[in-house]
C-alpha positions, 0 to 999 in steps of 0.5 A: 430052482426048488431046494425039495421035491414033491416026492421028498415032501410026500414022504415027509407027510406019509402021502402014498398017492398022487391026488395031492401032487400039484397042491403040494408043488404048489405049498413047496413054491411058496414056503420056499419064496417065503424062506428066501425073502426071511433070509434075504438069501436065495436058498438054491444059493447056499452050498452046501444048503444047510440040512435044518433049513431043508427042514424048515422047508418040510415044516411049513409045507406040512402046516401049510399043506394040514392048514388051508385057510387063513384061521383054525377055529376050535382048534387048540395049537401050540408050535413046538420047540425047535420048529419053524421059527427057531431054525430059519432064525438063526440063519437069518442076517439081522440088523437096521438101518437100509431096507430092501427097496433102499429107504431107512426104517 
């Protein structure tokens, strides 16, 4: 189940028409895997969902949205402070030892 909608996403980047919904949809289901599989945590399982998480959602649905392909090029970038990163980090259980699939690193 997403955590955000298309309508939510739009308004999030200032998109008035519906040309864009389904690549949208498409963006949301896919931050939204990566998010989980980060956190090790289905989001959808978190109650409440924490609102900076949401956030993040937001965020690398519009980089994802703005940037279609695999390099910019000729494009200087520089990810801002208190971005993407910094919010699912902290939410993340870190540690070593066990892997997902059961083998030790």
């Amino acid at each position: 189940m997403p955590i955000t909608s298309v309508d939510d996403l739009k308004a999030h980047l200032n998109i008035t028409g519906t040309q864009d919904d389904a690549v949208i949809a498409q963006k949301i289901a896919v931050a939204e895997a990566f998010v989980n599989r980060w956190l090790d945590t289905p989001m959808a399982d978190l109650d409440p969902l924490p609102a900076d998480l949401l956030e993040a959602v937001r965020l690398l649905v519009g980089h994802l949205f703005e940037n279609r392909e695999a390099t910019l090029v000729g494009i200087g970038a520089e990810a801002l402070p208190l971005g993407f990163w910094d919010i699912i980090n902290v939410h993340r259980s870190w540690g070593f030892g066990a892997c997902r699939n059961n083998s030790t690193v």
